[in-house]
N, C-alpha and C positions, 0 to 999 in steps of 0.2 A: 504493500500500500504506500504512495507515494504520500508524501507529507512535509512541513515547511518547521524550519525552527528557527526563535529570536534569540538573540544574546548581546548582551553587552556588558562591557569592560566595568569595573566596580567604581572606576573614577566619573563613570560618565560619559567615556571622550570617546569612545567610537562603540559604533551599532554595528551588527554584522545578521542578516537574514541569507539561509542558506536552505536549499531546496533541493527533493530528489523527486522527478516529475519521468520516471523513465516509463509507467502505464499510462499518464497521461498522452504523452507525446504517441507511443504504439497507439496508442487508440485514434488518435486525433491522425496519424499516417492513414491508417485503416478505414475510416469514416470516408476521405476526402480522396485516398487513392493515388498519395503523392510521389512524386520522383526525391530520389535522395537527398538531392539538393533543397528542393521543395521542404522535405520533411525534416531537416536541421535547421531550416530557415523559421518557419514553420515553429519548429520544437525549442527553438533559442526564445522565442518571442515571447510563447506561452511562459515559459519559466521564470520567464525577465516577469512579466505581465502577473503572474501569481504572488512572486516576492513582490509587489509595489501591491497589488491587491491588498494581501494580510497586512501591511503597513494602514491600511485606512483605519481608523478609527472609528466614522459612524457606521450601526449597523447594515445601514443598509445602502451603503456608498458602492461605488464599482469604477473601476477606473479601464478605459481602452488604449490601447496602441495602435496604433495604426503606421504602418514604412510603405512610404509613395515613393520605391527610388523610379527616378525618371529612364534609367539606362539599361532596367535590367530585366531578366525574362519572366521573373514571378509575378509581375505586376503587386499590384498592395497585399501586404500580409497585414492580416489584421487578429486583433488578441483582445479579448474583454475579463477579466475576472471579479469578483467579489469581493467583498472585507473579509472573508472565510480563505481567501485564497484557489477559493474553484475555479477553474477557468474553461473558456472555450474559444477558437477562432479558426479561421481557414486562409487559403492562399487563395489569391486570383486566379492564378498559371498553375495547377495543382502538380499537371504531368509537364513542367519547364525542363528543359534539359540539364543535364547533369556536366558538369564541368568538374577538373581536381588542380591543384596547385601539386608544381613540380616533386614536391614532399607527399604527395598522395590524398590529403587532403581535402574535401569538399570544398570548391568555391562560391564559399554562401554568398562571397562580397560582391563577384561578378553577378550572381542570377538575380540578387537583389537590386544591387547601383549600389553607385557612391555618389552618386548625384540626384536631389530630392531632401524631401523631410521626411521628417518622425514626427505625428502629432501625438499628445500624451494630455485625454479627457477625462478628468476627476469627476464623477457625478456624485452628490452628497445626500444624492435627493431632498434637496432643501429649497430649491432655486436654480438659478442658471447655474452649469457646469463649467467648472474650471478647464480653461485651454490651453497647454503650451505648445511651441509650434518649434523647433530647431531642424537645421538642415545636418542632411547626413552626412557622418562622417566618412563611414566605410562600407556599410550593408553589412558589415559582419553583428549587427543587435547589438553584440554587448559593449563595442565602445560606443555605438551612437546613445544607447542608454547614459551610459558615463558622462559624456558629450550632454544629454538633457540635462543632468543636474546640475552638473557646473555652468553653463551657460543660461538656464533657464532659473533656479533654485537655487542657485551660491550655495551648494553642498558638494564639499570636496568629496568623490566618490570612488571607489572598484568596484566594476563587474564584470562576472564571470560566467559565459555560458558555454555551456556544452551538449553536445549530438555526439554517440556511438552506435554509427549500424553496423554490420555484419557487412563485411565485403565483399560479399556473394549474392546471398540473399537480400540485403538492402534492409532487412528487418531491425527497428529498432531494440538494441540491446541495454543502452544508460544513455541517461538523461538528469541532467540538473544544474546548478550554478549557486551564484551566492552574491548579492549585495552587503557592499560593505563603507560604510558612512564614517567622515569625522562629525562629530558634535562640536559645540561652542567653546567647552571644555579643553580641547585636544592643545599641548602644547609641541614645542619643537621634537623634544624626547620619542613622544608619544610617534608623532608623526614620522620619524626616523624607523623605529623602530618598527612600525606598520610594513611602510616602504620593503624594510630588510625583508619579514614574513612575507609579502606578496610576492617579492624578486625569487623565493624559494620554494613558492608554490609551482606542484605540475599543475595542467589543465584538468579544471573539476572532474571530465569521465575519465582520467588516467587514475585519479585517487579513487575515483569511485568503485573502475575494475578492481587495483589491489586492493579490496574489501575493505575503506575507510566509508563510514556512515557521515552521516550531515553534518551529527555535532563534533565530530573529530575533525571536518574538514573545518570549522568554525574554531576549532580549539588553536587547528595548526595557523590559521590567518591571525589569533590572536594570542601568540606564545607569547611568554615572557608575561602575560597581564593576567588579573585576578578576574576571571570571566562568573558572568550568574545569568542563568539563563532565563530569557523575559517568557516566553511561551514557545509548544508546539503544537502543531495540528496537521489533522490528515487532509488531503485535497484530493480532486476530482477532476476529471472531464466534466461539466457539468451545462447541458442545453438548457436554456430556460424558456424557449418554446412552446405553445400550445396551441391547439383547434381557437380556443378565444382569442388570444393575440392575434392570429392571423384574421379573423375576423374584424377584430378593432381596426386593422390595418384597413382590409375590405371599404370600413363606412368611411374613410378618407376619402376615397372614389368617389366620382357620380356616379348618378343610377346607370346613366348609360352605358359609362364604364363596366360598370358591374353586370350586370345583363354582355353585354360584351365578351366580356372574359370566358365566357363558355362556349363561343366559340362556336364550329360547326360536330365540333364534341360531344355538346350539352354538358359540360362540365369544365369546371375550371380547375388547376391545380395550381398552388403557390407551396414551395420548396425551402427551407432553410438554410442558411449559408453553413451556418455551423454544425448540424449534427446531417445536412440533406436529409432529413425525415419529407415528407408529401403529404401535403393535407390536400384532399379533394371537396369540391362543394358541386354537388349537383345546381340546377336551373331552379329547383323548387327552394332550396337553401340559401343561395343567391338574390331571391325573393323577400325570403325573410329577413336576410340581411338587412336590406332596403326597408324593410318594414321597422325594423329595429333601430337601423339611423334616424329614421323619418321620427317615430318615438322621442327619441334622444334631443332631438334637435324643437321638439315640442316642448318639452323639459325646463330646455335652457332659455 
């Protein structure tokens, strides 16, 4: 079961969330049918997008990501999750072609761009939604992430994400990463000393294969300091989709539209991005729809 842990330093001065999302990510490969590339690209975002999730604080807030690189063949990867750290998202270009760096490597940075933005949408549900917008750095996720806090947030930051498939099969093996924050706290020492632990970290699925867990990987980022761990939790794939939502969606439509959409069918389908589940509405339901808005709109 994949799941997220918090911790921080006993001074205060640096936060570190660390995540292992390797069912997620299989799953979300599976759903959407992606090409390797795809599904490290894909699977970095998620991870990024969970750890900043579980950092919300009101219940019922959710934060999105969204990477528009302008040069690259995935088109927007987009990533939504919860205060819980659930998350779900898909790729534009799901089967984009697979590229590798001389070292063997997936080329996440080619299929994505390095040219374009990162939007990052805090909804609080309280009111309008917080928007930051920065351009990308490299389509590799984790520094353009890095790239949004200090540019957008003044919070000096590391992130860390990682994709392990199977070089054959293409099947997701590990998956996770880890954000890692100074606070207001943090002084030179502090900050030296950080530096040293990161320059001596491998890449999160390297530790992850030689069977280190989340909070070891969290301990080794912050040796040398007296660490207390804030909370853990499990996460999920998680659609929030339904027959109603897609309905609500429906009475945005005119009637005409609506009636419409069924086509020479008799029936109309509307598809989700994130889990591709299929909702169908016959012409009689279609009907009611309209019956429903028309209701509503009496209402108000």
């Amino acid at each position: 079961m994949d799941r997220i842990i918090r911790c921080i330093t006993s001074d205060g001065a640096v936060v570190i969330s660390a995540a292992e999302t390797s069912d997620i990510v299989y799953k979300a490969s599976k759903i959407h049918k992606t090409s390797p590339v795809a599904t490290a690209a894909l699977g970095r975002l998620l991870t990024g997008c969970s750890i900043m999730g579980a950092q919300l604080k009101q219940k019922e807030a959710s934060i999105t990501l969204r990477v528009n690189g302008d040069n690259g063949s995935t088109g927007a990867v987009i990533a939504v999750s919860d205060s819980k750290g659930n998350v779900r998202g898909y790729v534009q270009n799901p089967s984009c072609p697979t590229e590798y760096y001389p070292n063997g490597k997936l080329n996440v940075g080619k299929a994505v761009g390095n040219t374009g933005v990162l939007n990052v949408m805090r909804d609080y549900g309280t009111g309008e939604p917080y928007i930051g917008t920065v351009p990308l750095v490299s389509g590799e996720i984790a520094e353009d992430i890095t790239s949004y806090y200090a540019t957008s947030e003044q919070i000096p930051t590391v992130c860390a994400l990682g994709v392990l498939l199977d070089k054959e099969s293409h099947e997701v093996l590990l998956s996770g990463g880890f954000l890692l924050q100074l606070l207001p706290g943090a002084v030179n020492s502090t900050i030296t000393r950080i530096e040293k632990n990161i320059e001596r970290l491998e890449p999160v699925t390297t530790m992850l294969a030689k069977g280190m867990d989340i909070k070891q990987i969290c301990y080794a980022a912050l040796e040398g300091f007296d660490v207390e761990i804030l909370d853990e939790m499990l996460i999920n794939y998680v659609c929030g989709c339904s027959r109603e939502k897609v309905e609500r969606a429906y009475m945005l439509m005119s009637d005409e539209d609506i009636r419409e959409s069924a086509g020479e069918k008799g029936y109309s389908e509307a598809s989700c991005h994130f889990c591709n589940k299929v909702y169908r509405f016959n012409k009689q339901e279609l009907e009611r729809i309209i019956e429903e808005k028309h209701r509503n709109d009496k209402k108000e």
